[in-house]
Every structure is written in C-alpha cells, then in structure tokens.
C-alpha positions in Angstrom: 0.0 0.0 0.0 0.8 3.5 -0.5 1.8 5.6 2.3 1.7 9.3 1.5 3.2 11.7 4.6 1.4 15.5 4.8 4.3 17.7 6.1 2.6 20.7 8.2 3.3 24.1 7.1 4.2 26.9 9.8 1.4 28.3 10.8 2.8 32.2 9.8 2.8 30.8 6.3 -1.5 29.4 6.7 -3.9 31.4 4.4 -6.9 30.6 6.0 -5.5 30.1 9.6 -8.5 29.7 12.2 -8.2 32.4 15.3 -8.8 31.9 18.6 -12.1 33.5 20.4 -11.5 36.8 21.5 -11.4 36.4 25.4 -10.3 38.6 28.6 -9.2 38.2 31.9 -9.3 39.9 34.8 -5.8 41.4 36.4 -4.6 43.6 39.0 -2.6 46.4 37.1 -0.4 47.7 40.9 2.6 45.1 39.4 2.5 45.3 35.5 1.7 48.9 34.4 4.7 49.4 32.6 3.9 46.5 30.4 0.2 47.3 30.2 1.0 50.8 28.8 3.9 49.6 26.3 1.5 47.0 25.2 -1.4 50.3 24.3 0.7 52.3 22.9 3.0 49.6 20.7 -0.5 48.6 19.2 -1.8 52.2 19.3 1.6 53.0 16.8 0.8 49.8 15.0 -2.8 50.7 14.1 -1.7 54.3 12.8 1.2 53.3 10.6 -0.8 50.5 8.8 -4.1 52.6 8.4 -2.0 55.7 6.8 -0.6 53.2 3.6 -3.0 54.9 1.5 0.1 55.7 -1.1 1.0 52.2 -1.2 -2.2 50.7 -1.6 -2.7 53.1 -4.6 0.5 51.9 -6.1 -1.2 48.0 -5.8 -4.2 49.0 -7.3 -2.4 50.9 -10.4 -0.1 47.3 -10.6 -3.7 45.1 -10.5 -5.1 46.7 -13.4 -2.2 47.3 -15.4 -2.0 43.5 -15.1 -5.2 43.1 -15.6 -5.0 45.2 -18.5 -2.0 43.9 -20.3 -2.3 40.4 -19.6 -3.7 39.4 -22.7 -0.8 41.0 -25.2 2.3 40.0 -22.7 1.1 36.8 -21.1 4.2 34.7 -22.2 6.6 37.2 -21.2 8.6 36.3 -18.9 9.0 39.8 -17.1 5.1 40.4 -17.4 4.7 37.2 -15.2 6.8 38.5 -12.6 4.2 41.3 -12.5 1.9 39.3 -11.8 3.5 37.0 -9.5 3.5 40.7 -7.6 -0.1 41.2 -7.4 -0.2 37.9 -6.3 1.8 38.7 -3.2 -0.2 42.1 -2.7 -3.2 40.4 -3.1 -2.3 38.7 -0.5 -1.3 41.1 1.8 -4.9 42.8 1.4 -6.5 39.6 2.4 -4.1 39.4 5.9 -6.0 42.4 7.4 -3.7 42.8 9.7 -5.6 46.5 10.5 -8.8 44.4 11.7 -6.3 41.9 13.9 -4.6 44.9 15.7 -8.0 46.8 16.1 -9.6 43.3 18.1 -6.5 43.1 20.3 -6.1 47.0 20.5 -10.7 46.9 22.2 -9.9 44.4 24.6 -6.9 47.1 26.3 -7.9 49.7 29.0 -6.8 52.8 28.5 -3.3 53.3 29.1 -3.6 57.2 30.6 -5.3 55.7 33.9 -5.1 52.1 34.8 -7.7 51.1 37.8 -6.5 48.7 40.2 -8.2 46.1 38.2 -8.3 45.7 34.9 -9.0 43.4 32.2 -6.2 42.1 29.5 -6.8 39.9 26.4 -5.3 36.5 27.2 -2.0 35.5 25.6 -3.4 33.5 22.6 -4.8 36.4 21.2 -1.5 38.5 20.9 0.6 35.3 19.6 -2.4 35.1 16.8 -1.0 38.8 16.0 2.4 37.8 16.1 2.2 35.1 13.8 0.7 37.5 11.2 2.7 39.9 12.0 5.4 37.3 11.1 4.1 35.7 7.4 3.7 39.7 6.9 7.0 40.6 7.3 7.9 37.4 5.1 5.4 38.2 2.6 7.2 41.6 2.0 10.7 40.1 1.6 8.8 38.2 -0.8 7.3 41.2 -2.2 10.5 43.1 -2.7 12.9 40.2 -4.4 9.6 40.3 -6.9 9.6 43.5 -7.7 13.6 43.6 -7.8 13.6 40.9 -10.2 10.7 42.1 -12.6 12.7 45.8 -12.6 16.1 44.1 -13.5 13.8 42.5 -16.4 12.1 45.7 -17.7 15.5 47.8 -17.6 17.1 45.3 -19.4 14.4 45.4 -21.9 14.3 49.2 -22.0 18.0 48.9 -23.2 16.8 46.9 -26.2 14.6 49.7 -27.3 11.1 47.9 -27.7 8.2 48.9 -25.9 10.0 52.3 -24.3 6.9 53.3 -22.7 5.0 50.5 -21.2 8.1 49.7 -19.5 9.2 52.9 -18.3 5.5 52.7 -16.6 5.8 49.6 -15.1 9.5 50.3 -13.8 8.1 53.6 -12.2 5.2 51.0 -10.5 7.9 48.5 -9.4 9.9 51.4 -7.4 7.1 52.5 -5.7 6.4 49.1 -4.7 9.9 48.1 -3.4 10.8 51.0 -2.2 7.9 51.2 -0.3 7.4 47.5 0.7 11.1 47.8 2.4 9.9 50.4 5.0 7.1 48.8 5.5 8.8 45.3 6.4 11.3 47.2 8.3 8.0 48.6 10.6 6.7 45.5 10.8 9.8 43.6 12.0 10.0 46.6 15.3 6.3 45.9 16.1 7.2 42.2 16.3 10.3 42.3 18.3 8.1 45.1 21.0 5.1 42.7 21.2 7.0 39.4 21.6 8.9 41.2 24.7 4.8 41.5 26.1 3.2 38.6 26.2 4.7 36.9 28.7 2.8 38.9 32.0 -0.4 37.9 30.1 -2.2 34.6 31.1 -2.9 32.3 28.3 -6.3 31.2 28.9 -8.7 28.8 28.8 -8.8 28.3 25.2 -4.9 27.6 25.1 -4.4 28.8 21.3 -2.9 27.0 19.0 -4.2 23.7 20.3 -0.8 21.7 18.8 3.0 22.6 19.5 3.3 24.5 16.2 4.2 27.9 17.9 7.2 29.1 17.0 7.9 32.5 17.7 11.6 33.9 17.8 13.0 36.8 19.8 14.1 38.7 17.2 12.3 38.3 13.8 15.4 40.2 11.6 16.9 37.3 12.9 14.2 34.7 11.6 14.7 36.2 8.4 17.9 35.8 7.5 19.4 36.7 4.3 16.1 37.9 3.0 16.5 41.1 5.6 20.0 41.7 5.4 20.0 41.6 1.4 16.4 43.5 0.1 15.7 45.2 3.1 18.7 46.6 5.4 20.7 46.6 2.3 21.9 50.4 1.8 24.9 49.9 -0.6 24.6 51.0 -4.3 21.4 49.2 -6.0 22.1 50.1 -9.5 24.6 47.5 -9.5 21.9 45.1 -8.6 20.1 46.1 -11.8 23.0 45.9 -13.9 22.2 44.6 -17.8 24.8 42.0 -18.6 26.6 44.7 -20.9 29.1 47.4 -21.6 26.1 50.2 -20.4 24.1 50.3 -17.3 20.6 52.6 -17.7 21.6 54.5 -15.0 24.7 55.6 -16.6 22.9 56.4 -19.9 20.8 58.7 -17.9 23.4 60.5 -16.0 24.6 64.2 -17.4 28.1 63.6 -16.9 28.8 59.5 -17.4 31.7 57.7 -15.7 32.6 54.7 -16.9 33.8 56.6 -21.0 36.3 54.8 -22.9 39.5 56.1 -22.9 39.3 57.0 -26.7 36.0 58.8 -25.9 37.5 60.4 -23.6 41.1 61.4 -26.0 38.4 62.7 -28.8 36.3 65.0 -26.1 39.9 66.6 -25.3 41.0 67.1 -28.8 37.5 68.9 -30.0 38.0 70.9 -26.8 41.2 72.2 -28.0 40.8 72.3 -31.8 37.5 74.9 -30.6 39.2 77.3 -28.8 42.0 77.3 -31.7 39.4 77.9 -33.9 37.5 80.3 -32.5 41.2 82.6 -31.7 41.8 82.3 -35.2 38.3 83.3 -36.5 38.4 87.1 -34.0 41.7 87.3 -35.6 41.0 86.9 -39.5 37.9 89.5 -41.4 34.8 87.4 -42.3 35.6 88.6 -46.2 39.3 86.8 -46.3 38.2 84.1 -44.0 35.9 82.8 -46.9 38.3 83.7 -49.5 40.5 81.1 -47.6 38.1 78.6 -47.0 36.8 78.0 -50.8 40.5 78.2 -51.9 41.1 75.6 -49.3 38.1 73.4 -50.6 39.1 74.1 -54.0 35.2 74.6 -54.8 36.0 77.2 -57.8 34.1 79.5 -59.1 30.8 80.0 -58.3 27.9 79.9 -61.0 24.5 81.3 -60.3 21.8 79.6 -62.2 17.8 79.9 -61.7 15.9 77.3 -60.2 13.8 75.1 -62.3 10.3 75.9 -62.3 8.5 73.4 -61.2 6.3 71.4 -63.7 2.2 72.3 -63.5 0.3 68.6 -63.2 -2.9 69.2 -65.4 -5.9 69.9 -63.2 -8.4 66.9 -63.6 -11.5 67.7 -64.8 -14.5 66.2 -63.4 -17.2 64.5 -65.5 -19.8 67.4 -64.9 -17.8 70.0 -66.7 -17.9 68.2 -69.9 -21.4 67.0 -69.7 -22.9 63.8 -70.3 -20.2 62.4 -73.3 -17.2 62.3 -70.2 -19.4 59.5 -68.4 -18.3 56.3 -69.3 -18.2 53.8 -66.5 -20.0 53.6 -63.0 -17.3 55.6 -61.4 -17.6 58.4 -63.6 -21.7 58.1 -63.1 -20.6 58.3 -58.8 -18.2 61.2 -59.7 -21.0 63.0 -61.9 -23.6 62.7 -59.4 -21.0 63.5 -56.5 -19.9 67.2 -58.0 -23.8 67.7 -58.8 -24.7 67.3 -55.5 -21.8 69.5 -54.3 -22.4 72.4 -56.9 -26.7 72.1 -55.7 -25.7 72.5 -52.2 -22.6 75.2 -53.0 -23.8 76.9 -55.9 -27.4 76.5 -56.9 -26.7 78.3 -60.5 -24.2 75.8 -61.9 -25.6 73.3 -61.0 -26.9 71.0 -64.3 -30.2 70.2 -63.1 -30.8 73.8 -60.9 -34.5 73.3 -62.5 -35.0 69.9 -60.9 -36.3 69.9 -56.9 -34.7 68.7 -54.4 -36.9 66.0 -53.9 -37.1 64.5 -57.1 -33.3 64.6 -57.8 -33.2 62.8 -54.2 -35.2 59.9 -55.9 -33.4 59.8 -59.1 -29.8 59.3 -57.1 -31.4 56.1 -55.1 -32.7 54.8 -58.1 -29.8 54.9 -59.7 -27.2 53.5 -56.8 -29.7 50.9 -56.7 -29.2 49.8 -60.4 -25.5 50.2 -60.3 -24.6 47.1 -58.9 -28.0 44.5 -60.4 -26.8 46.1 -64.1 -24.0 45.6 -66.4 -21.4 48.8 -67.2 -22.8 49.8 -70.4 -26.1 49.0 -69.9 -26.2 50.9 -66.6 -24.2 54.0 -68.0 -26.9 54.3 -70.9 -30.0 54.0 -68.7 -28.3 57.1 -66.4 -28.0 59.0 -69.6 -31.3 58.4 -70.9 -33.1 59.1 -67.3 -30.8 62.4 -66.8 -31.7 63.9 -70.3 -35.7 63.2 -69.3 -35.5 64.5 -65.9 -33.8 67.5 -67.4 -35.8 67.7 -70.7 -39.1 67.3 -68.3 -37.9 70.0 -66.1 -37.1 72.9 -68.9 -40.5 72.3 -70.8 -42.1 73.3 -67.9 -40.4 76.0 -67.0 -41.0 77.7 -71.1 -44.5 76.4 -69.7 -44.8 79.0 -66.7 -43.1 81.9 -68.7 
C-alpha cells in the first residue's frame, strides 16, 4: 500500500489560519503597568502606521489593473509574469487584514492614561495570533520586494533593447514604488514584532490555550528569523544600481546621467581634442575679417568658381476635370456616373446656378440618385451607364419644358 506523509506548514505561512475567540481576563494592574501601557501604545503606533498606507495601496491597485489590462498582449513574457506574481503577493497582503487583527486586540486594552486597580487584559493567545501575522507579513514583504527587484532588473534590461520604451518605463516607475515602499514597511513590521513578543509573557494564556498543537514558534528577534532575505532586500543600503545591472558594456543608469563615468579612454582622448581644436578655432576666426576668412576657406576646398543659375520651375500637373464640366459624353463607366452625381450634389448645395439640373427639386433629384445606386450594382457597365443617360436627359428635358411652360 501506498503511504503518503502531509508535512505541516508553519502556521505564519497558513492562508486561512483559524483564530482563537476573543477572550479577557481579569488582572490587578499595581505590578505590571509598565507593560500594560507599552502594550497600548505599541499597538496604538501599530494601528496608525498601517491605516496611513493609502500611497501604497494606490501603487497595488495601479499594478492590478495594469496587469489586468496587459495580460492578454504580454502573457508569455517572462518579465510580465513577474508582475503578476506581484499582485499575487499584494493580493495577498490585502487579504491578511492585519488592521482588523490589531484593532480586536487594541478593544480588549484599557486605557493606558489611567489604569484602575483592576483591569481586564486579552489572554495570551490572542496577541501570539497577532504575532504570527505579523510574522508571514514581514515574510510576505521580503517576498514582495525580491519580486519587484527581479521584474525591474527584467524591464530595464528590456528598455536597453529599445522595444516597448513606454510601457516599461511605466511599469519600472510601479515596481519602485512598490519596493521602495514595501522595504519600510517590512522594516516597521519587523520593530512591532520584536516590542510585542517582549509583552506577552505577564499575560495569562487562557482557557482556550491557542494553538491547540506545539506548532508555535515565535523567535525573539524576527530580523533574525529572516535571514538573508533582511540583510539583502531590506537593510541593504549599498549601491542598487549595480543590482540592476544589464549584462553589458552600459548600465541605464549611466545612460541617464549628465556627466557618465565609466567613458572609454578614446572617448574620452576625442572630447579633449574637440575641446582644444574649438578654442584654436574660434582665436583664429576674431583674428582673420569674415571677407578673407571665406576667401581662404573656398581656396582651401578648392570649390571654384561659383555659377549662379535659376531654379527650375517646377512642372504644372494638369488639373483633372470632373465628369460634370464636360457633360454627359465624359461619363463612361459607373465611377464616372458616382463622380457626376458626387460634384452635382456639391455644386446644388454650393452653388445652386451651376448646378446642371438647378430646374429639378430637391426631392425628385433625391429619388433619381437612389434609383440609380440601386441599379448600379444589379446592371451591367454599359447597360447601366446608358439607362443614367437616358433618365438624366428626361428628368432634365421634363424640367425645362415646364419651366418655357410657366413663362
């Protein structure tokens, strides 16, 4: 038989971890004010800091729907999956709610500007269920920040290429934001942890005895916990543009410089000479008349003598002339009929006078025209381009006798 084995994951790293019931006890407050009071304001601090990350949580929301947005053009790029790999992580920050977590702790404190002689504190399981978000947040945002460094590496080394300038200057400009911000916010996270852990051990752990199993692991010092994730993305002060290097002879961040650093010495050589041959040039020029300095310079170029001729005029292109100004004999195919019924239409609304059939109304020209785009496409070419003829000289034949008619 088969035997498979489950291993248990940490319990900081548990989406859907269960907390315990929120429960109090009652204390006399005469031989642990000191800790009572660190323990308001620690959370107190804790509750500003992560309600005021309205900047950050705008910079998630611009990544989520550029994602969402772009997805469908740059799904099998590689870069474009870090992305969302990214929103992933956010996504799962958002879910944590670690605001809500400190806010139920923070209700069940008194108030630390007057402590009675009695109080009531939350029990012990209740601030290690805090701790152990506190501590798959702070991992979350190492994780969050070696994203975001890796998808920026990506995107600069694709700026460098030249192709899609734009969209990745955007989503560079998003990844900064992100891990520049997601470091302080880890860094915040890690001094709330190490205050809290130092609390909870005046506070009685209860009835309810959360977790139920021996998976509680909390350390003393979480920078510690984390290892080289903390001392390398998030303590890590040296130079980072040498992080994001692109594998060549240029670095972006040298190309956008005013003055680079890393020229070649022959770059350098032909800056020095143009320096030099400039001011020779220009001492020589305020020392020599404009006149001779010319003189010199076409003698030098041996250009000879110079001829003055006239420009060419430039050849007239025969005007066109539409189908109407010739009459009826210019019409020959259906696009000359379209044309011919195109500059009539233009000269009755323009010009009234020129117009051809200025004796027909408007309404029964307006009939005519449907009439014939109707027959131009069920009729042959000649066929069609006769029966136009023949119904124009009627309609205009009609029109004139009626008009002698009147007069």
């Amino acid at each position: 038989m088969w035997s498979w084995t489950i291993s248990k994951m940490d319990l900081w790293n548990q989406k859907d971890l269960v907390p315990p019931a929120l429960a109090t006890y009652k204390c006399k407050s005469k031989s642990c004010k000191s800790e009572i009071r660190a323990l308001v304001s620690t959370l107190s601090e804790a509750i500003q800091y992560f309600e005021s990350l309205g900047s950050f949580d705008q910079a998630a929301a611009y990544l989520s729907r550029f994602t969402t947005r772009w997805n469908a053009r740059f799904y099998n790029m590689h870069g474009f999956r870090l992305l969302k790999r990214l929103n992933q992580a956010l996504v799962r920050f958002r879910s944590v709610d670690i605001v809500r977590i400190l806010t139920n702790v923070f209700s069940t404190l008194p108030d630390g500007n007057y402590l009675e002689p009695v109080v009531e504190l939350p029990t012990r399981g209740n601030v290690d269920y805090l701790l152990v978000r506190l501590q798959g947040v702070a991992k979350l945002f190492c994780r969050i920040v070696v994203l975001a460094k890796e998808a920026a590496r990506y995107y600069v080394r694709f700026m460098s290429s030249g192709y899609f300038f734009n969209l990745s200057t955007m989503f560079l400009c998003l990844q900064a934001e992100i891990w520049f911000k997601s470091r302080e916010i880890c860094r915040q996270t890690v001094q709330f942890f190490n205050k809290l852990v130092t609390l909870r051990e005046f506070l009685d752990p209860g009835a309810s005895g959360w977790p139920s199993n021996d998976g509680l692991n909390l350390p003393d010092q979480l920078c510690t916990w984390l290892g080289d994730d903390w001392t390398n993305e998030i303590i890590a002060s040296e130079d980072q543009s040498k992080e994001l290097n692109l594998r060549s002879g240029t670095n972006l961040f040298v190309l956008l410089t005013g003055e680079p650093t890393d020229l070649s010495t022959t770059q350098k050589v032909d800056k020095q000479i143009a320096a030099k041959l400039a001011t020779n040039d220009n001492q020589q020029v305020q020392s020599i008349p404009k006149a001779l300095l010319m003189q010199r310079i076409s003698a030098a170029a041996d250009l000879g003598e110079v001829v003055s001729r006239k420009a060419a005029l430039p050849k007239r292109t025969p005007v066109k002339k539409s189908p109407s100004s010739d009459g009826l004999n210019a019409v020959k195919s259906k696009f000359d009929v379209k044309n011919f019924l195109d500059e009539e239409k233009r000269k009755r609304r323009e010009d009234p006078q020129q117009a051809l059939s200025k004796n027909v109304m408007a309404g029964q020209f307006g009939v005519f025209v449907n009439g014939i785009y109707r027959d131009m496409n069920r009729l042959p070419t000649m066929e069609f381009v006769q029966e136009f003829k023949q119904g124009w000289k009627k309609m205009i034949e009609v029109k004139k006798d009626k008009s002698k008619q009147k007069k």
